[in-house]
N, C-alpha and C positions, 0 to 999 in steps of 0.2 A: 513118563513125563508128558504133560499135554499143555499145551498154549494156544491159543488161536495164530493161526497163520494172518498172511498179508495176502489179500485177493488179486495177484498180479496175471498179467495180460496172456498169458501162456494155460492160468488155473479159469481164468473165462475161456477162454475157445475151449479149455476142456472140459468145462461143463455147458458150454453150449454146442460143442460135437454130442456128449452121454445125453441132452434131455433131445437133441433130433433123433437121436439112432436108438440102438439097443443097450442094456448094459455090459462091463465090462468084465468078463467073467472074471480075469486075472486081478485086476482090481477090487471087485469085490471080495477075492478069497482074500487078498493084503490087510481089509478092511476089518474083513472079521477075526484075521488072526493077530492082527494088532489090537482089535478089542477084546479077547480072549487073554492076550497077554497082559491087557493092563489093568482089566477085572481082577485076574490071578493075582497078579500084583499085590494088589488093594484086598485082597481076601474073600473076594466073592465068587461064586461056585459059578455062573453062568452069566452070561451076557442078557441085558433084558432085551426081548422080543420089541421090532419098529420094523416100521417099514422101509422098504430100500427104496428110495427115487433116485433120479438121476443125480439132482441137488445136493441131498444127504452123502452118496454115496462120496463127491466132487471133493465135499466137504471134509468130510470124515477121511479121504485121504491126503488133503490138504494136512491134516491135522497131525497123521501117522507119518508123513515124511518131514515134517517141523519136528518131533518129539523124534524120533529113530536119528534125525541128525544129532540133534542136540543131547541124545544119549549118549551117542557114539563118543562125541566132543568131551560129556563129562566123564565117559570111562577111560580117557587117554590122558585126561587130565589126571583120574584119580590113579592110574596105573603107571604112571609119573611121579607121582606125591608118594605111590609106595616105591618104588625103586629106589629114590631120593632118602627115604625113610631107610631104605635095606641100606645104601651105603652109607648112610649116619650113624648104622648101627654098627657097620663093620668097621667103619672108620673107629667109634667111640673104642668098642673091641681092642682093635690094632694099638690106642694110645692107651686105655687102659693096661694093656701087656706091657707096653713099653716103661709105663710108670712103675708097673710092680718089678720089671728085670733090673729097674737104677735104683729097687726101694723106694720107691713116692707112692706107693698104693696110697686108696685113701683109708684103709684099716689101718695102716701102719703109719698115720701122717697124725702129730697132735690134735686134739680138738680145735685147737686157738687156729692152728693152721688151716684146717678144713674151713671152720667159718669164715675164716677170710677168703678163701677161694671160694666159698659160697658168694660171699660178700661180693667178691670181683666181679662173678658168671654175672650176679644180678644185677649190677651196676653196668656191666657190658650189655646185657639186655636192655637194660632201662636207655643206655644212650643210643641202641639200637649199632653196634657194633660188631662187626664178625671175630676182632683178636682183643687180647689183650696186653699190647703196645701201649707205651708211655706217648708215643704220638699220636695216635688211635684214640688216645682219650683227653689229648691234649684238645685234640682238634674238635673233637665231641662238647668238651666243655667248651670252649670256645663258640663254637654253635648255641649251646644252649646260653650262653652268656650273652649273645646276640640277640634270641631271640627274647631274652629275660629281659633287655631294655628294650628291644621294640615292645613287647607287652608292657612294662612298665612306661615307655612315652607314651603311649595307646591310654595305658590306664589315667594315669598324667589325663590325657587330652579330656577324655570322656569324664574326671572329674573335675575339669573345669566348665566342659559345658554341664554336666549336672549341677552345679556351683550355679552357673547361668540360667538356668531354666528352675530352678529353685527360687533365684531371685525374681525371675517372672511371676511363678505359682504366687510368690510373695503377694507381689504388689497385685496381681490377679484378684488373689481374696481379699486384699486390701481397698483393692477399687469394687469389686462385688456386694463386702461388705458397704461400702458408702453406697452403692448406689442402690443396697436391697433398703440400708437407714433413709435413703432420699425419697425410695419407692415408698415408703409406710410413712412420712411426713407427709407428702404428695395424696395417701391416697384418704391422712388424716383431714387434711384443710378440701378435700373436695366438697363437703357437705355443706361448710362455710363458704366456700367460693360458690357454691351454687347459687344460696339463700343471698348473697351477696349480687351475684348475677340475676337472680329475680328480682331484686331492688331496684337494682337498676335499670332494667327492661322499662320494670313499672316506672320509674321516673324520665327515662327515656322518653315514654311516650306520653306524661305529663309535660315534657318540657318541648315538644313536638306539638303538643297542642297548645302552649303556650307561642311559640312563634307563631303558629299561624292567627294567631290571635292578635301579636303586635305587630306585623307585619300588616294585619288589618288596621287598625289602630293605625300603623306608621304611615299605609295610604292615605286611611281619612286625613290624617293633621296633615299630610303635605296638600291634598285637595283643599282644608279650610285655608292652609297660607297659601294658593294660589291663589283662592276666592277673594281672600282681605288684601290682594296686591303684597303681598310678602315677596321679595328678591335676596338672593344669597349674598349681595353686596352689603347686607345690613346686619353684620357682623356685630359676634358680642363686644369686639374691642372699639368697634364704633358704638355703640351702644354703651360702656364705661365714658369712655368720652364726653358723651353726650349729657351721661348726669352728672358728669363732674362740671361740665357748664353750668350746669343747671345749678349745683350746690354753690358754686362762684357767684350766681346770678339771686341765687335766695339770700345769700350772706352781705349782698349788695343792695338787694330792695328792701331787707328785712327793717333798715334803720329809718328808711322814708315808712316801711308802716308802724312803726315802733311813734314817730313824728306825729302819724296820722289820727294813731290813738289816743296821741297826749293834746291835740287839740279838742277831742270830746273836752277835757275839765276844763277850756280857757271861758271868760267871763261872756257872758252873752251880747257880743257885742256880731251884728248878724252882717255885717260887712265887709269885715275885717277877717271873720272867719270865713265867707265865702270866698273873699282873696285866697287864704291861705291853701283854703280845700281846692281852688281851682289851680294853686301853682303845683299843688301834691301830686293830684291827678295828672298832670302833664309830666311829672317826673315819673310817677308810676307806667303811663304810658309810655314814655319812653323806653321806661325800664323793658316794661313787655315788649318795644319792636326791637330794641337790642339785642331780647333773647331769642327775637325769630329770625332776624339777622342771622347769630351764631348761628342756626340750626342748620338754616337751609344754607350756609357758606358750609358747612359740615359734611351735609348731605350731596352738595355741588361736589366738593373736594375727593367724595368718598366715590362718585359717578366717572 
């Protein structure tokens, strides 16, 4: 038997005493007849040829006093196992005789009966039993009955979590599948989204040049309504206003020049019509300071 040893604190000083000094003749002769012995062993006629160092030498009887122990150990075991074996056979012996002086040999015992006592031995084996007592097997069974429901709650448990982790797998490949169908929708519309995203850019920067365009634009027109005196108080609801005056103010002068025009066809009498044209005018005058009146009382009220 060979194993490698453990390098403890006793096998260094002893190979750091062998590689300062000389070697050790009595140890080397151990050395080589423990390798002589283990060659023979194993079938081989001579030991092969190496060199002895110090090292080697340390070694190699590290190795011979591991294996010499641990031989001795298995011949005491195995010379145990046979003595054990001799009185199992004397014993079997002894109840054999006894079986044949009461007539129970097993020549002389029915078939049916032998197999049962087959039967028994092997069942006494199998629950791992030394006799074969009714409580010896009660107790057996009972054991095995225990252990038959802890493995059956065991099995119980681990098929509920396989139940459970099944229902994961489940939805796993159910969410895999959606999302390999979402990946291949996604990686359909990219080519559209792109050609979509290049439209855009391009009109992005159409409509980036358009602001800055009316922002141009929106500076001039505020520069020309500063120029013409334009103020933000002049509002489009003042501006409604102001021509509904105005429409009030036409609807009201319209009928003095409706008047003015029906004098053209009066008879040519040139006196008479210059009265008339000169009272018109004074009402159309009128009419016109009325309307500037309005505007600028307008314009005041809006100030």
């Amino acid at each position: 038997m060979s194993d490698t040893p453990d390098l403890t604190p006793s096998s260094a000083n002893e190979l750091s005493k062998t590689s300062s000094g000389s070697f050790d003749a009595n140890r080397i002769g151990e050395v080589k007849s423990w390798l002589a012995s283990q060659f023979d062993a194993a079938g081989k006629d001579h030991v092969p040829d190496f060199e002895y160092t110090p090292r080697s030498i340390s070694h190699l009887h590290n190795l011979a006093t591991i294996s010499q122990a641990k031989t001795q150990a298995a011949t005491i075991i195995a010379n145990d196992f046979r003595l054990k074996a001799s009185e199992y056979r004397s014993q079997a012996a002894r109840i054999r005789e006894i079986l044949e002086n009461v007539g129970l040999a097993q020549e002389g015992l029915p078939a049916n009966v032998v197999a049962s006592s087959q039967v028994l031995a092997n069942v006494a084996n199998l629950l791992n039993i030394r006799d074969t007592e009714l409580s010896s097997f009660l107790v057996a069974m009972g054991d095995v009955s225990l252990r038959k429901t802890g493995v059956e709650d065991k099995r119980a448990k681990v098929q509920k979590e396989s139940k459970i982790l099944l229902d994961y797998t489940r939805k796993a490949i159910a969410r895999l599948t959606y999302l390999k169908r979402t990946l291949s929708q996604l990686e359909d519309d990219v080519a559209p989204c792109e050609a979509q995203m290049e439209s855009w850019n391009t009109n992005l920067s159409i409509m980036i040049s358009k602001e800055r365009q009316y922002l141009q634009q929106y500076s001039n027109y505020k520069a020309m309504l500063t120029r013409v005196g334009y103020t933000p108080e002049i509002s489009h609801g003042m501006l409604v206003e102001m021509a509904e005056h105005r429409k009030d103010l036409d609807k009201k002068t319209k009928p003095i020049l409706d008047t003015l025009r029906s004098y053209q066809d009066l008879p040519p009498d040139k006196a008479l019509a210059a009265l008339a044209i000169e009272d018109k005018k004074r009402q159309y005058n009128a009419a016109e300071k009325y309307l500037e009146d309005v505007l600028q009382s307008a314009l005041a009220a809006s100030d």
